[in-house]
C-alpha positions as CSV (number, residue, x, y, z in Angstrom):
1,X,-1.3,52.0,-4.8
2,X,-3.5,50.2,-7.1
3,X,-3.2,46.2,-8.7
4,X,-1.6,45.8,-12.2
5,X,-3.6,43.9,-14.7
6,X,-0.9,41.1,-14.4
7,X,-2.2,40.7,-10.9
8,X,-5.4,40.6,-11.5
9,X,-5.0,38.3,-14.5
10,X,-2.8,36.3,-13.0
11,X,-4.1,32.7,-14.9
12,X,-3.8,30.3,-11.7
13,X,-5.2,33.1,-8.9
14,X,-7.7,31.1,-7.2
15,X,-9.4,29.8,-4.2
16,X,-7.0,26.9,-3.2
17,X,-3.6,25.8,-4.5
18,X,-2.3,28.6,-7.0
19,X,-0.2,26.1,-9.2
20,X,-1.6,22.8,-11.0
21,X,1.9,21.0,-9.3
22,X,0.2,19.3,-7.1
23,X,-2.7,18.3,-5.0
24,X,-3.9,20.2,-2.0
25,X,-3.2,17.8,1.5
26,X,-2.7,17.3,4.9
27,X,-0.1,15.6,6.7
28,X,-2.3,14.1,9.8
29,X,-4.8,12.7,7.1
30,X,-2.2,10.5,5.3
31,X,-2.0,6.9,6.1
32,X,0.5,6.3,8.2
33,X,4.6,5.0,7.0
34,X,6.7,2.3,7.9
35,X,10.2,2.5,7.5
36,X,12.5,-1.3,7.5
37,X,13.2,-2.7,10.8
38,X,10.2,-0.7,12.3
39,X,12.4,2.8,12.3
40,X,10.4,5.5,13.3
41,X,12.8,8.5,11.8
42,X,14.9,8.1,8.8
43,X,17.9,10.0,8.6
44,X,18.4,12.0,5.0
45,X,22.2,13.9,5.6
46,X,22.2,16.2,2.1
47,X,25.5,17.7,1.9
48,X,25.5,20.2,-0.7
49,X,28.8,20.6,-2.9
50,X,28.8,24.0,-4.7
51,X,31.1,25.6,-7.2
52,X,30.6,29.6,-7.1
53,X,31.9,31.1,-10.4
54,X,34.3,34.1,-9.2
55,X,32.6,36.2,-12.4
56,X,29.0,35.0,-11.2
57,X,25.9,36.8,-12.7
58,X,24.3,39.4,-10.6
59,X,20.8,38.9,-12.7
60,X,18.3,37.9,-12.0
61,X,19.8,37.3,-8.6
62,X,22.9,36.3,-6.8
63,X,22.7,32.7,-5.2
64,X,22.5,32.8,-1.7
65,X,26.2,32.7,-0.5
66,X,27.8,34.1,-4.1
67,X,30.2,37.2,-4.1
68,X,28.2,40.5,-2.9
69,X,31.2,42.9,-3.5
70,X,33.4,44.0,-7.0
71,X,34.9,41.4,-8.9
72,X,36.9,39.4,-8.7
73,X,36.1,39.1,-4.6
74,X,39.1,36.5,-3.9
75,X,38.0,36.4,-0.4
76,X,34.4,35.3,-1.0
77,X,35.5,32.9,-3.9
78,X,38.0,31.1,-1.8
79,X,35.8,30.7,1.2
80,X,33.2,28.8,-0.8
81,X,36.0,26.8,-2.1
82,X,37.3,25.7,0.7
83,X,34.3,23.4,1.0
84,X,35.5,21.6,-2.0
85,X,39.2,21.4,-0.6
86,X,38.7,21.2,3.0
87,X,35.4,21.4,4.9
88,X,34.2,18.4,2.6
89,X,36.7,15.7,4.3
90,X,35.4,17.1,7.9
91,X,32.1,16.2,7.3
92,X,32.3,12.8,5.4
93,X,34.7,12.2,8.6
94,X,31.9,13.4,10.9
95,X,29.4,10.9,9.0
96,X,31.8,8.3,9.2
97,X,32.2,8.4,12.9
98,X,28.8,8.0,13.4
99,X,28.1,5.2,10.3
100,X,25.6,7.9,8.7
101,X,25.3,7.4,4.8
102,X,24.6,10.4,2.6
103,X,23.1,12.2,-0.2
104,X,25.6,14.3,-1.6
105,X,24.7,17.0,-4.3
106,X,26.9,17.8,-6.5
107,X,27.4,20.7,-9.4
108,X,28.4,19.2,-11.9
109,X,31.7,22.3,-11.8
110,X,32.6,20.6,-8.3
111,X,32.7,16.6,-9.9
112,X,34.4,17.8,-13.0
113,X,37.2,19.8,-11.0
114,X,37.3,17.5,-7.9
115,X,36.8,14.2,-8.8
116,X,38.7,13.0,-6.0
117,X,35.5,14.1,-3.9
118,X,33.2,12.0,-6.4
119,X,35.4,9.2,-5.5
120,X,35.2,9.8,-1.6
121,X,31.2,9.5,-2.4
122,X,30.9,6.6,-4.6
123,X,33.7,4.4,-2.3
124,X,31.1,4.8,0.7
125,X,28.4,3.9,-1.6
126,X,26.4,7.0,-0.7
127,X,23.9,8.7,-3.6
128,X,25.0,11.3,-5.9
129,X,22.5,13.9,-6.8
130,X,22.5,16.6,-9.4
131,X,22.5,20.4,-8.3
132,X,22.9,21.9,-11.8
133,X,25.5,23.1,-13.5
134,X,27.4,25.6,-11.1
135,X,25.7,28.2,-9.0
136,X,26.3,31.1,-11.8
137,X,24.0,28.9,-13.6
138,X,21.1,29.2,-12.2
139,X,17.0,28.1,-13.1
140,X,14.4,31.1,-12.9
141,X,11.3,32.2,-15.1
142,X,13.3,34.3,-17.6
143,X,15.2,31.4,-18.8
144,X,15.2,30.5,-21.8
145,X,13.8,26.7,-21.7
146,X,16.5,25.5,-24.5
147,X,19.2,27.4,-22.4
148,X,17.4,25.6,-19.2
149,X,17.2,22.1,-21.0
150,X,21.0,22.1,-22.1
151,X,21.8,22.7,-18.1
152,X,19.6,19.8,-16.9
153,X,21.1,17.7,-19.7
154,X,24.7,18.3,-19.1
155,X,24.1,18.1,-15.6
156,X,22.9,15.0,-15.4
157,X,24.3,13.1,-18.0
158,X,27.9,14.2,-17.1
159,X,27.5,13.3,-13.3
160,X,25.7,10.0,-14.5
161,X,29.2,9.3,-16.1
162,X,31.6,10.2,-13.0
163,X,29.5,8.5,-10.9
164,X,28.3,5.5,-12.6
165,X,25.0,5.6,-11.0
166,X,21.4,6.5,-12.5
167,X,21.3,10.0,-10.3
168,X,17.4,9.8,-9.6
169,X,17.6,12.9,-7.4
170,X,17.6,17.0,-8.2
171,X,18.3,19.5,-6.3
172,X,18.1,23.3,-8.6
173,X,21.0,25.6,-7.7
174,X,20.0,27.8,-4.6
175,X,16.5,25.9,-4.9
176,X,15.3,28.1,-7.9
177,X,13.0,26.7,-10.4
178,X,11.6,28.2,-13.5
179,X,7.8,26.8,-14.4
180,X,9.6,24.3,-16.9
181,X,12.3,23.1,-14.4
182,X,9.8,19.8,-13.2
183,X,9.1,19.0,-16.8
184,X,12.6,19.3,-18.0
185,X,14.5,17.1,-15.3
186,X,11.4,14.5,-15.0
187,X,12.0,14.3,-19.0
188,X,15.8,13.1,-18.2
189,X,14.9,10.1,-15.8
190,X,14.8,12.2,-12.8
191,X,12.5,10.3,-10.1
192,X,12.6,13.2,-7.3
193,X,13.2,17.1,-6.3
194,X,14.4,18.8,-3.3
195,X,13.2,22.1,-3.8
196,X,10.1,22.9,-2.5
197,X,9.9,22.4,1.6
198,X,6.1,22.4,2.3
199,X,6.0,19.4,3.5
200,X,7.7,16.4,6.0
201,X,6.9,13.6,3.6
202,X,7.2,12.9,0.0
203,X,4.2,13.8,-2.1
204,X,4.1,13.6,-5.5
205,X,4.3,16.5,-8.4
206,X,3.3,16.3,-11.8
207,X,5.2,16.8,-14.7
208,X,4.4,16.4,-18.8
209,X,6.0,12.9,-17.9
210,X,4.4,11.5,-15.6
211,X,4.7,12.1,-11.5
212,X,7.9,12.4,-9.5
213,X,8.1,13.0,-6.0
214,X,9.0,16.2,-3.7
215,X,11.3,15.2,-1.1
216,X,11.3,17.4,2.4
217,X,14.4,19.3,1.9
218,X,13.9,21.5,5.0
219,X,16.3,25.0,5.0
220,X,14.8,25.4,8.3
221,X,17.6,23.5,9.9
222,X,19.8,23.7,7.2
223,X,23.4,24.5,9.0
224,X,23.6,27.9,6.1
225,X,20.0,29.0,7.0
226,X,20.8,28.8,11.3
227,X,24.6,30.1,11.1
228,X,24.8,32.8,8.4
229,X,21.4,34.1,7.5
230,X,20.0,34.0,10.8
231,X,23.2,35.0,13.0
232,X,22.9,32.3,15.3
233,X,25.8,30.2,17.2
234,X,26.9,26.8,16.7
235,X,25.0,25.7,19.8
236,X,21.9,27.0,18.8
237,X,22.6,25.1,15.7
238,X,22.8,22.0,17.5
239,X,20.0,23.1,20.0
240,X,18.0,23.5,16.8
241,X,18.5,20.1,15.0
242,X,18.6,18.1,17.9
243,X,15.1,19.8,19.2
244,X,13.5,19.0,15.0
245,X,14.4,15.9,16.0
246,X,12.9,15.0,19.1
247,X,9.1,16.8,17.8
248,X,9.4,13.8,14.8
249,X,10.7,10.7,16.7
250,X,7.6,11.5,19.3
251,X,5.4,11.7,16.4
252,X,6.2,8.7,14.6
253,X,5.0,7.0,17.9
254,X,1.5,7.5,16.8
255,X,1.6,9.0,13.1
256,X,3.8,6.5,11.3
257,X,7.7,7.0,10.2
258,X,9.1,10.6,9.8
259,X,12.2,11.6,8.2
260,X,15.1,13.8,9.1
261,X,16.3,16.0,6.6
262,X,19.6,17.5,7.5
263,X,21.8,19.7,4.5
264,X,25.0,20.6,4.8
265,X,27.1,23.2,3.6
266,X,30.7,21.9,4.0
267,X,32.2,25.4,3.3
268,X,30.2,26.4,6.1
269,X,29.9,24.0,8.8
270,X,33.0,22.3,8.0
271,X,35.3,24.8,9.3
272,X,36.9,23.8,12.7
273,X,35.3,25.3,15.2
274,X,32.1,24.2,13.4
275,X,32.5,20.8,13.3
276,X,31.6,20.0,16.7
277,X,28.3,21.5,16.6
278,X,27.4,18.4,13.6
279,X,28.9,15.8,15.7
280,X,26.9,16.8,18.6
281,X,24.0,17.1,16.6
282,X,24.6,13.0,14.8
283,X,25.2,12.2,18.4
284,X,22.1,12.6,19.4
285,X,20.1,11.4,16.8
286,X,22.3,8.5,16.8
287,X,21.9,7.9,20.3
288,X,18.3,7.1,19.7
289,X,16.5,3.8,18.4
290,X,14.4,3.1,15.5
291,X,16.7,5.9,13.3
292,X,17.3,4.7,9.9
293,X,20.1,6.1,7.9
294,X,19.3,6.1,4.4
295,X,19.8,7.6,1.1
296,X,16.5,9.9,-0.6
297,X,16.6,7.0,-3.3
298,X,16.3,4.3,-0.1
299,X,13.6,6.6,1.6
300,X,11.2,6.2,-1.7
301,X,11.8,2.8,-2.5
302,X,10.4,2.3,1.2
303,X,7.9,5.1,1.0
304,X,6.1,3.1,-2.2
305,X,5.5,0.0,-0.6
């Protein structure tokens, strides 16, 4: 089978990086990161609060975890909603329990129809994020950028309101991005992003204004990625997170602060015989020294110094 032109034209196909995003680096070459109190992991807990639209577009792609049979598919609908209605309150009670703060994201279709779960976040004082729109709505390279700059804008500005905090923090619905997505949200005060996981630090991207920083959202770990795509038990879920852990918090003793990203699906690992497998998991992190629980807006305040 032989290349297309578009391949071979391709404008950023080069030795190197192939996108002008940002610059090429190496972890072990950094200088090295202190965290307050001499920490040497800080804990980022992302739970992610998702509205799935029962009539959700099937183009260009269905969003991990959206309805895979006819419409309306009441039992996948409801399922995802019962994050929103249930598995929410496990987890914040799981977080609770083990006085771990949070960075929630939230679609703005989950705020506006639950706002009793904005309040639940703002009473703890733990960070709201933006995660678009709904995950129908979702950012890709076929979208139009007016279409894609009316999400980011309502997005933002309406959780802004609900929340009655600045919402420095993106996350794209399912983690998609079209090559205006950076420009669009760093245009709207946005100070970071949590969808690209090459990286265990911050490093910054740059954008038409200015530089904002990549936060390590790891999926590797994530509780969706371990328990539904890759068909593994709630132990090896634990097994998993608890073993990410223990490779960071042994090197931070000679490479400088790590963090800990953990995301949560509530609709997922908020159903009861899931539970367990996230307290085990904060138990042992918790169980350890030098951890600092902190918000991603906490975690790059201390990052700059």
């Amino acid at each position: 089978m032989s290349l297309t032109d578009d391949y071979v034209k391709y404008p950023h196909r080069r030795y190197g990086i192939d996108n002008d995003r940002y610059d090429w680096s190496i972890l072990p070459r950094r200088d090295p990161v202190e965290w307050p109190g001499e920490a040497k992991v800080a804990l980022w807990v992302v739970p992610v609060l998702e509205y799935f639209p029962m009539d959700i577009p099937t183009a260009p792609f269905i969003a991990p975890g959206g309805s895979t049979t006819p419409y309306p598919d009441p039992r996948t609908y409801s399922s995802r909603d019962y994050g929103s209605r249930v598995g929410a309150f496990r987890v914040f009670k799981a977080l609770d329990k083990y006085g771990v703060k949070a960075s929630v994201a939230f679609n703005l279709a989950v705020a506006a129809r639950y706002p009793f779960l904005m309040n639940e976040v703002t009473r703890r004082d733990w960070e709201v994020i933006a995660h678009g729109v709904d995950m129908g709505k979702l950012h890709h390279g076929d979208l139009d950028i007016e279409t894609e700059r009316g999400y980011v804008q309502e997005s933002l500005s309406m959780l802004r309101d609900m929340s009655g905090q600045p919402v420095v923090g993106w996350i794209s619905p399912a983690r998609s991005e079209s090559m205006n997505t950076l420009d669009l949200v760093a245009a709207q005060g946005v100070e970071y992003v949590a969808d690209w996981v090459n990286d265990d630090m911050p490093y910054p991207l740059k954008t038409e204004s200015g530089e904002i920083m990549s936060m390590p959202h790891t999926h590797e770990i994530g509780d969706l990625q371990v328990i539904q795509h890759m068909s593994q038990t709630e132990a090896d879920y634990t097994e998993q997170v608890n073993a990410h852990f223990d490779v960071l918090y042994r090197e931070a003793d000679t490479q400088g602060g790590r963090i800990m990203t953990l995301t949560l699906h509530p609709w997922n690992i908020g159903q009861p015989h899931r539970i367990k497998a996230l307290e085990d998991a904060l138990a042992h992190i918790t169980g350890h020294d030098g951890v600092w629980s902190a918000t991603g807006a906490e975690i790059l305040a201390a990052f700059g110094k």
